[in-house]
C-alpha positions in Angstrom: 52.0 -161.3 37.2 53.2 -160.6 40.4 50.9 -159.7 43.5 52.1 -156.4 45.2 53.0 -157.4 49.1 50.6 -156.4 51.7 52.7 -153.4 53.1 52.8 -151.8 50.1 49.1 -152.9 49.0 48.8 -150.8 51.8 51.3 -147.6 51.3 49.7 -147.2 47.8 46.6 -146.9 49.4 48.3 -144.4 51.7 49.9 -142.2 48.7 46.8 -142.1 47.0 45.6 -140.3 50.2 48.2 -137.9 50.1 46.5 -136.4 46.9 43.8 -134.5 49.0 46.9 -132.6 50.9 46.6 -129.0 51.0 50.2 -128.3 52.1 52.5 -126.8 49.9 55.4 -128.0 51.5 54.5 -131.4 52.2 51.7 -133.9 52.0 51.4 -136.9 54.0 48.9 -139.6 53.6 48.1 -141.9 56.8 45.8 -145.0 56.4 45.1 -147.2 60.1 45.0 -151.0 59.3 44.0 -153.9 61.6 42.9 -157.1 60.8 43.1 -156.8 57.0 40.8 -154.1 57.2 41.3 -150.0 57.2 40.3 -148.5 59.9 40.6 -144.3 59.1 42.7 -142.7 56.5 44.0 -139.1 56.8 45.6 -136.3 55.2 47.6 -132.9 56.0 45.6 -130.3 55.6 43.6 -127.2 58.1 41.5 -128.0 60.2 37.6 -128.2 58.8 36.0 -124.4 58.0 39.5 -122.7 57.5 41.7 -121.5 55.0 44.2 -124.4 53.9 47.5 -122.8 52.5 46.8 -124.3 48.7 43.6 -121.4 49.0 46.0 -119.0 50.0 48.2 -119.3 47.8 51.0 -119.4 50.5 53.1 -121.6 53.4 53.7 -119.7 56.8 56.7 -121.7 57.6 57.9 -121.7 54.0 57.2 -117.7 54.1 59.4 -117.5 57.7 62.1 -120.3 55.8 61.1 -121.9 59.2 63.2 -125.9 58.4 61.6 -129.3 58.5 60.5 -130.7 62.2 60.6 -127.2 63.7 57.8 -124.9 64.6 55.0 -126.7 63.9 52.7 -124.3 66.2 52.4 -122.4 62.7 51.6 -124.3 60.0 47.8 -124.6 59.5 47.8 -127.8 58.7 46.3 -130.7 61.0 49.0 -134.1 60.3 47.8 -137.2 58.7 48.6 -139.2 61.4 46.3 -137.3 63.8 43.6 -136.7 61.2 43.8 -140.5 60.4 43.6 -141.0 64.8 40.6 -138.6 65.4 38.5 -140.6 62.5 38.8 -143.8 64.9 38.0 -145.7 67.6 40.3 -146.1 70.0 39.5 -149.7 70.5 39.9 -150.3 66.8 43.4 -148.5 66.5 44.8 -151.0 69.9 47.2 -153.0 68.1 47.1 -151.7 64.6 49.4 -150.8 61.8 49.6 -146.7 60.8 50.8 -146.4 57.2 52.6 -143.2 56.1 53.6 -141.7 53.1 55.2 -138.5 52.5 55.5 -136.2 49.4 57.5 -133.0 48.9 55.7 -130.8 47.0 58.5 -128.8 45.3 60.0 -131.9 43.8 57.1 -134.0 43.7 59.2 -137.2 45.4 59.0 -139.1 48.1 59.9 -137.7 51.5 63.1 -139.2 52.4 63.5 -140.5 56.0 60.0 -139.5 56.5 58.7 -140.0 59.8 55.8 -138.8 62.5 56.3 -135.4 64.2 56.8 -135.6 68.1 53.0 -134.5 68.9 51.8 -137.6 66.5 54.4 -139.8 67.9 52.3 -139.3 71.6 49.3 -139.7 69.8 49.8 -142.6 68.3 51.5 -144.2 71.2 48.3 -143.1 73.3 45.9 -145.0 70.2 47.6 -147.8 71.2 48.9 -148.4 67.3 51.3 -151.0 67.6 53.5 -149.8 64.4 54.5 -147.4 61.8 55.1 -148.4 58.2 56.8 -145.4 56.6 57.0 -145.8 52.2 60.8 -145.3 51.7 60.7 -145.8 48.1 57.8 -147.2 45.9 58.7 -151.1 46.8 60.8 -150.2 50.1 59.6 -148.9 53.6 61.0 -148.6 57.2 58.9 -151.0 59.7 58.9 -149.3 63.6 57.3 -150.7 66.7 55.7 -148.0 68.0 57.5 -149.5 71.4 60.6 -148.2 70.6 58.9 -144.3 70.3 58.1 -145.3 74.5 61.8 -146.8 75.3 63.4 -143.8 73.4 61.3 -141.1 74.6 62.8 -138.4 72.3 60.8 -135.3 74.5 63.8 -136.3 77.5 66.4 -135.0 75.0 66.7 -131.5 75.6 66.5 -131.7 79.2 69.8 -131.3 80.8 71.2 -133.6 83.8 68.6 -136.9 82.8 
């Protein structure tokens, strides 16, 4: 028998996170690794006390047909990647691994090109996390230094004349 490889050892763990999700669009799982050792895990969902959309029986953005990477100001959801960052220590997350894992809930597959929002990006560059291992497939994922997020800063783009 072959031994899974320790990314997606890793990413599995990550998709099983997913399964708390309480977005009807899309669940991400996040897990925080260093050393061999998980850190924080974290899933989309509302923040603690509130309504999460699966309760309501409804998706704001979905409602609004509001499309993917826009307008997150009004989904209720809090992302995996900042629910996994605000379960741990900054000085454990300084140099670590984030793993993510997207679903999409209609079609129950993988997220394809799945990726951190531009709010997580910043907060996992300010963690300190030194990459981002994203599940592309069950046995294939994208692998990014989290230095490239800082070279490329993506919130320059819309900015006209820089």
């Amino acid at each position: 028998m072959d031994r899974r490889d320790k990314h997606n050892y890793y990413l599995d763990i990550a998709q099983t996170v997913l399964e708390r999700g309480t977005c009807l669009r899309r669940n991400y799982g996040s897990i925080i690794v260093k050393n061999d050792e998980i850190i924080s895990t974290g899933y989309t969902g509302a923040p603690r006390g509130r309504k999460n959309c699966m309760d309501m029986g409804y998706c704001r953005r979905a409602s609004l047909k509001v499309p993917r990477g826009e307008r997150y100001e009004l989904c209720r959801s809090v992302h995996s990647e900042a629910n996994a960052i605000i379960s741990a220590s900054r000085k454990d997350m300084i140099g670590a691994t984030l793993y993510l894992v997207g679903r999409d809930m209609e079609k129950g597959e993988l997220v394809p090109d799945a990726s951190s929002c531009a709010m997580c990006k910043r907060m996992i560059i300010n963690a300190g996390i030194e990459k981002v291992i994203i599940r592309n497939t069950k046995d294939t994922y994208t692998e990014v230094p989290v230095s490239l997020w800082i070279e490329n800063d993506d919130s320059l783009e819309d900015i006209k004349g820089y």
